[in-house]
N, CA, C and O atoms as a CHARMM CRD file, in Angstrom:
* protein
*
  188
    1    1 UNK  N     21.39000 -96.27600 -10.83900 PROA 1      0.00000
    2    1 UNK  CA    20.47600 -95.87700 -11.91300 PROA 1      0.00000
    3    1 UNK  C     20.80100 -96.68000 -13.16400 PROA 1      0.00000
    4    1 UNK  O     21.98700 -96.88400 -13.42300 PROA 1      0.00000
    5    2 UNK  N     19.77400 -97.18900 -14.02200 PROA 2      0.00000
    6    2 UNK  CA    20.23400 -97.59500 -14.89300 PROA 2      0.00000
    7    2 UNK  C     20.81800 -96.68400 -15.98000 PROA 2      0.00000
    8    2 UNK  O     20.87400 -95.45900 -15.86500 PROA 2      0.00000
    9    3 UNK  N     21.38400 -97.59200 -17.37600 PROA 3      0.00000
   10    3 UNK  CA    22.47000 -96.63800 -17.97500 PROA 3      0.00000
   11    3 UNK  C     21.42300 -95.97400 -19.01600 PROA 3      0.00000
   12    3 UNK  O     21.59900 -94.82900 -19.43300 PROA 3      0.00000
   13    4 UNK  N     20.20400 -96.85300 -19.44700 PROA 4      0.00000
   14    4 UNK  CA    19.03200 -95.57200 -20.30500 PROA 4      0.00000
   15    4 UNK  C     18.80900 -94.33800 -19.44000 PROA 4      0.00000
   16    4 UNK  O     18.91000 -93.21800 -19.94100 PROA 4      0.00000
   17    5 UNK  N     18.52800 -94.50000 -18.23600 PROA 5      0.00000
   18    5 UNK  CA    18.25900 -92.88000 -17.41900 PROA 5      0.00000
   19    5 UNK  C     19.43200 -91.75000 -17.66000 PROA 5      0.00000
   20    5 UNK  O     19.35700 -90.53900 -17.86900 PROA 5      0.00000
   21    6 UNK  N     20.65900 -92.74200 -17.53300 PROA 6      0.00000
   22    6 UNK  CA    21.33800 -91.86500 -17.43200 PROA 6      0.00000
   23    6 UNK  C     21.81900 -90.90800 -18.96400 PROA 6      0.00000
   24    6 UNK  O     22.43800 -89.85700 -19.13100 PROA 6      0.00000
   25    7 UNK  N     21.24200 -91.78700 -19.78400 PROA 7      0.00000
   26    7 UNK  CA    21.63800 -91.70800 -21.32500 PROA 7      0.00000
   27    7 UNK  C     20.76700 -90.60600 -21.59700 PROA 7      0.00000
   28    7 UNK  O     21.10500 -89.53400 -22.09800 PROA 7      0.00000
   29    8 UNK  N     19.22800 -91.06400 -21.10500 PROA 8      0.00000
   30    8 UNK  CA    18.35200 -89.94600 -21.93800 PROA 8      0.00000
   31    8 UNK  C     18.35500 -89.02700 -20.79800 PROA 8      0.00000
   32    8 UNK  O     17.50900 -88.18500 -21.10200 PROA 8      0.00000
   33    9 UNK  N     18.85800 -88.71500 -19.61100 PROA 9      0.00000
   34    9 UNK  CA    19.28500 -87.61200 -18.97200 PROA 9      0.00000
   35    9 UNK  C     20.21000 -86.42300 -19.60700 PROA 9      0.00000
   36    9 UNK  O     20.07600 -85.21800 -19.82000 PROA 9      0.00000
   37   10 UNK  N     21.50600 -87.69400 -19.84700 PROA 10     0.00000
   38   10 UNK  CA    22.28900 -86.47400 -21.06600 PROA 10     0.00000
   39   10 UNK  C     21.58200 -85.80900 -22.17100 PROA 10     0.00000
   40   10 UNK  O     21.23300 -84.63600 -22.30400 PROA 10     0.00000
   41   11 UNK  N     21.45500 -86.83500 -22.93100 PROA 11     0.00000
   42   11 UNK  CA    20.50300 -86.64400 -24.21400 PROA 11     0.00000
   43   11 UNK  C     19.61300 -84.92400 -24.16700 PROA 11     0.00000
   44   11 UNK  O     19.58500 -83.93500 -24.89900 PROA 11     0.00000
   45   12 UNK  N     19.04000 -85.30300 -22.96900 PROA 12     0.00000
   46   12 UNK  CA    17.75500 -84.06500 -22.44200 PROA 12     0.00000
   47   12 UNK  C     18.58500 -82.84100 -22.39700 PROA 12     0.00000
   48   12 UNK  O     18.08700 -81.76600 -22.73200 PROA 12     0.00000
   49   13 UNK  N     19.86100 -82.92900 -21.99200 PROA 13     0.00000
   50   13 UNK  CA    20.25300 -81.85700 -20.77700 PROA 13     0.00000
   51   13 UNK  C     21.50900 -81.27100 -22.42400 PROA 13     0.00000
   52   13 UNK  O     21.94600 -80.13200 -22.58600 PROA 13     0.00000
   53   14 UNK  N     21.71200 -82.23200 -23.15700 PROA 14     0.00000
   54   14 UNK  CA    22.56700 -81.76400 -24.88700 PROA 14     0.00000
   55   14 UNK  C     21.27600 -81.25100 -25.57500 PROA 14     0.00000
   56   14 UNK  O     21.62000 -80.58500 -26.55200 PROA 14     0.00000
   57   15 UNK  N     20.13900 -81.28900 -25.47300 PROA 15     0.00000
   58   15 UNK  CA    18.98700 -80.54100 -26.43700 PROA 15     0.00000
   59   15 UNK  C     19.14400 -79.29600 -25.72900 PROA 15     0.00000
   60   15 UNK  O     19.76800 -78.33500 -26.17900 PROA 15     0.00000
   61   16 UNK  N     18.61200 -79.33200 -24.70200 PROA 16     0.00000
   62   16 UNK  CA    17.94600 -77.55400 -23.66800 PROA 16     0.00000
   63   16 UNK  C     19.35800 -77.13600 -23.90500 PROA 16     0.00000
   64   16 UNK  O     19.24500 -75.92700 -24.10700 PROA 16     0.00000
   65   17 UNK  N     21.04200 -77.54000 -24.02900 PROA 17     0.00000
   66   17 UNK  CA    21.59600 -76.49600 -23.70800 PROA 17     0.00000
   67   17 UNK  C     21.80300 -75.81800 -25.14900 PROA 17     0.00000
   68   17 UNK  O     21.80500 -74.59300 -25.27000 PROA 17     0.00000
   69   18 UNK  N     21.98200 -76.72300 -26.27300 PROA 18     0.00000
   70   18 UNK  CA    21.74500 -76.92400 -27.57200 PROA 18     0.00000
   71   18 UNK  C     20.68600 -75.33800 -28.30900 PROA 18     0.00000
   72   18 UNK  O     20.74000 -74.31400 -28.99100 PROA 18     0.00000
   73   19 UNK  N     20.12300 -75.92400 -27.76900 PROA 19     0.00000
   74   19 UNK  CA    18.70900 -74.75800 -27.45900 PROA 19     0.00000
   75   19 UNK  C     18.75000 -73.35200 -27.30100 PROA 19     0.00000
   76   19 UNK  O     18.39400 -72.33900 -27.90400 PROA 19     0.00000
   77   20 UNK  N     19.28400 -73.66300 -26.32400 PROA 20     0.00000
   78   20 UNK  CA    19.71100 -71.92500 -25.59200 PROA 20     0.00000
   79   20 UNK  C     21.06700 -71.53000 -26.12300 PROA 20     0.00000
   80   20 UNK  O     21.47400 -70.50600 -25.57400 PROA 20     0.00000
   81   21 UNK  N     21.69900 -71.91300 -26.81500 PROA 21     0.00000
   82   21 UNK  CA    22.78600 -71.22700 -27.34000 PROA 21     0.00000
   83   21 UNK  C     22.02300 -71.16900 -28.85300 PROA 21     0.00000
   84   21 UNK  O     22.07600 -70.10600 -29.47000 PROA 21     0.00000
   85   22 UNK  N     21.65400 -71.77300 -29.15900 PROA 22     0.00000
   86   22 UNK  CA    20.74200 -70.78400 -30.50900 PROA 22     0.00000
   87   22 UNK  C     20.44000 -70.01600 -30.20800 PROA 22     0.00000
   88   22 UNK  O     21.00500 -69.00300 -30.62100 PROA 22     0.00000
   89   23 UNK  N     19.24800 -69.86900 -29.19700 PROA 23     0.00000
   90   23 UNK  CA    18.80000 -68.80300 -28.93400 PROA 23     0.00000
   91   23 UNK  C     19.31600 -67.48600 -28.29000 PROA 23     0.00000
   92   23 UNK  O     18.69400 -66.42400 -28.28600 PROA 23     0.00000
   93   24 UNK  N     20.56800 -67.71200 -27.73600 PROA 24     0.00000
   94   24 UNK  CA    21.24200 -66.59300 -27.47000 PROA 24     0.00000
   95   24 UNK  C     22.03300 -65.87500 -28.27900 PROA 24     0.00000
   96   24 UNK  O     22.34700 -64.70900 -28.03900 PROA 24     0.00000
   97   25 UNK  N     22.57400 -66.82400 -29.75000 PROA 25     0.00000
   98   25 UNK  CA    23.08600 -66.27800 -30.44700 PROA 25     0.00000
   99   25 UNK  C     22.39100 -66.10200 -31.81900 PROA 25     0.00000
  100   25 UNK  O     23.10100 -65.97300 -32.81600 PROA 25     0.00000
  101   26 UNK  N     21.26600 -66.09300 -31.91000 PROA 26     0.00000
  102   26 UNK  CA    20.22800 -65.49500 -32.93100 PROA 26     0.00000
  103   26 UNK  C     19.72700 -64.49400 -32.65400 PROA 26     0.00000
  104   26 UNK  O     18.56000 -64.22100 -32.37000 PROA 26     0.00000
  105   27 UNK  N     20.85900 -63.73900 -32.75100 PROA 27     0.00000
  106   27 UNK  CA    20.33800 -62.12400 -32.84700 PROA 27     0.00000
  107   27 UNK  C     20.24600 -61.16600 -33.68800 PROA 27     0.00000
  108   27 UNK  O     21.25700 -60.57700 -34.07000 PROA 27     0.00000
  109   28 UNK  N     18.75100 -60.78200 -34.21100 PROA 28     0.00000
  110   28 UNK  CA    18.62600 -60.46400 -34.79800 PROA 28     0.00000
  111   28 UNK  C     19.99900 -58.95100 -35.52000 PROA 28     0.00000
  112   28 UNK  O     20.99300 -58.53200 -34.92700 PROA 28     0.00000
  113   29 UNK  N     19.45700 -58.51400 -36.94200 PROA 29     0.00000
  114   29 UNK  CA    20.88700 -57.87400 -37.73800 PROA 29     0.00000
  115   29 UNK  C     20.33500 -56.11800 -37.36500 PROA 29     0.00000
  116   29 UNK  O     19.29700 -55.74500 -37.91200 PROA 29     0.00000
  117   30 UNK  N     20.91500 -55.36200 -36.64700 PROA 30     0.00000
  118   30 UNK  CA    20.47600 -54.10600 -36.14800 PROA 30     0.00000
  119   30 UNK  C     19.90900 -52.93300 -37.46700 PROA 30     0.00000
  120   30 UNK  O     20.84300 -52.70600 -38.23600 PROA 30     0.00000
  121   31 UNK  N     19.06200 -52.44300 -37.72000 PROA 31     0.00000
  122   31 UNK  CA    18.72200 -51.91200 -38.78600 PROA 31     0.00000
  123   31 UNK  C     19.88200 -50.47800 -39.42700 PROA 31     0.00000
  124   31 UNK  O     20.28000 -49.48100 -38.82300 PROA 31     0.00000
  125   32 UNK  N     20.15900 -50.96200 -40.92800 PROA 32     0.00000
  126   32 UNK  CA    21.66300 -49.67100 -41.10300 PROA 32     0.00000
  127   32 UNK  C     20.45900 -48.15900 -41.18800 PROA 32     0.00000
  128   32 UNK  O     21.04200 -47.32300 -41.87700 PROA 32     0.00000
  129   33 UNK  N     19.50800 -47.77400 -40.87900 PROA 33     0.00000
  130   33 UNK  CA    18.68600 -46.56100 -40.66300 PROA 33     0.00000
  131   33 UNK  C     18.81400 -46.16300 -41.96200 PROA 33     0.00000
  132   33 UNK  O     19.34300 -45.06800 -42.15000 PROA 33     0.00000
  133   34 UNK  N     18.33400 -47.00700 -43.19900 PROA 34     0.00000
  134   34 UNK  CA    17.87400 -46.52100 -44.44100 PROA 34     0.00000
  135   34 UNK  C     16.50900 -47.02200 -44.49700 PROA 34     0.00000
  136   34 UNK  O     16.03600 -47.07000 -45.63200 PROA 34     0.00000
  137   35 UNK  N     15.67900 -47.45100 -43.43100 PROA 35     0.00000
  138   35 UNK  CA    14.12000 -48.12800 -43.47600 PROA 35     0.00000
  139   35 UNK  C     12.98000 -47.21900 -43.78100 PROA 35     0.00000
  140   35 UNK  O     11.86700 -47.49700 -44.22700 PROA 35     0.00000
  141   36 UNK  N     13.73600 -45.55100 -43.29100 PROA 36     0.00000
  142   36 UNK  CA    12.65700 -44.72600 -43.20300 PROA 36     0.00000
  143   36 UNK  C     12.78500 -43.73900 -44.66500 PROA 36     0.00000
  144   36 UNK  O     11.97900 -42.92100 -45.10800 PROA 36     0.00000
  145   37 UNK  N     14.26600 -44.21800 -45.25700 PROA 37     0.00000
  146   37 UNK  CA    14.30700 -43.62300 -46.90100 PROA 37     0.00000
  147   37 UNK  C     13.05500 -43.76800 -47.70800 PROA 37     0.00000
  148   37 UNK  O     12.95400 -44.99000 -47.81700 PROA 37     0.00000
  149   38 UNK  N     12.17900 -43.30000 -48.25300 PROA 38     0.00000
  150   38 UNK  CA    11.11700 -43.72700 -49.62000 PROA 38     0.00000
  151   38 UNK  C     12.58800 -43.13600 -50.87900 PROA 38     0.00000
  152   38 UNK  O     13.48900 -42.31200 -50.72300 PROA 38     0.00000
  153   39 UNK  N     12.22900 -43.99200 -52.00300 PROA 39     0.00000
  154   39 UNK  CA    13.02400 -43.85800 -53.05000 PROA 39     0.00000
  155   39 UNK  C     11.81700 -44.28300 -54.09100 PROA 39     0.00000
  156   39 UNK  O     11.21400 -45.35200 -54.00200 PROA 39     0.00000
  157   40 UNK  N     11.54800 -43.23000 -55.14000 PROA 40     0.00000
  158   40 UNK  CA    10.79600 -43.73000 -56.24600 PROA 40     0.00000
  159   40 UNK  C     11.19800 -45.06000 -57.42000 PROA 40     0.00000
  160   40 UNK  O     12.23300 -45.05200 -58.08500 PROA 40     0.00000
  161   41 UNK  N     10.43400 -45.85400 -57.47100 PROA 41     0.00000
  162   41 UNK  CA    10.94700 -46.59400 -58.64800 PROA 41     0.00000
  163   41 UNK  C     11.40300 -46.33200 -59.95900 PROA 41     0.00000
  164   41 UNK  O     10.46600 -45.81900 -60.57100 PROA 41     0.00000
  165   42 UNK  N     12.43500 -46.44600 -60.70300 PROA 42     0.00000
  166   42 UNK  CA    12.45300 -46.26000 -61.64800 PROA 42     0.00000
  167   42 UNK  C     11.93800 -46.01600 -63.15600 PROA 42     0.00000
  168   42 UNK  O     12.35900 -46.86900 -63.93700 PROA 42     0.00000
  169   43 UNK  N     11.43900 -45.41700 -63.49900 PROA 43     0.00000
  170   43 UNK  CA    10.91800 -45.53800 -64.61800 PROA 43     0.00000
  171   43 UNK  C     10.89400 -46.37700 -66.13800 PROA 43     0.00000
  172   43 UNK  O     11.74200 -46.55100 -67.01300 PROA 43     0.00000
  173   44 UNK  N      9.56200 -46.76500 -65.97400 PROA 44     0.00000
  174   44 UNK  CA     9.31900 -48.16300 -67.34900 PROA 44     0.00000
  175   44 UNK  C      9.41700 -47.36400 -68.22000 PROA 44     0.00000
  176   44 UNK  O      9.08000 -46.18200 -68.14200 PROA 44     0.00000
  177   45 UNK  N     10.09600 -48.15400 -69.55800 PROA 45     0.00000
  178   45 UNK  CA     9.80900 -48.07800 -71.03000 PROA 45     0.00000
  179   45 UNK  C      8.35600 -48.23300 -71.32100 PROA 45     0.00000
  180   45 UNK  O      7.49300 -47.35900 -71.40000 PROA 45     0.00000
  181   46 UNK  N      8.27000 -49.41000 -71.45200 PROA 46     0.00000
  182   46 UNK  CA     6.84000 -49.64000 -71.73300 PROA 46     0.00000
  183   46 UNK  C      5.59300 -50.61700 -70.58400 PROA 46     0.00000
  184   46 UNK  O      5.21300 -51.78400 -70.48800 PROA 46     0.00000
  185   47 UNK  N      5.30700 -49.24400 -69.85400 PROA 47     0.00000
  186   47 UNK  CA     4.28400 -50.60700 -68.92800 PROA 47     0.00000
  187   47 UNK  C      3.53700 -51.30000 -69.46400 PROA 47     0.00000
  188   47 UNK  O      2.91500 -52.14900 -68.82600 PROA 47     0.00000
């Protein structure tokens, strides 16, 4: 085989794995269960 096949073989095979370890370790941040709190805003001086 020549040595470009074999180059952009690697090349290919360092993106997809590249890839998938982002994507396995982009996981999303689990919610701390204050989403369903309502809290009034503070009150203006002067609106």
């Amino acid at each position: 085989m020549p040595k470009s096949t074999i180059l952009k073989a690697i090349v290919a095979i360092a993106i997809i794995v590249g890839a998938v370890i982002v994507i396995i370790r982009d996981e999303p941040a689990t919610p701390t269960g204050d989403i369903n709190s309502i809290q009034p805003l503070p009150e203006q001086d002067n609106p």
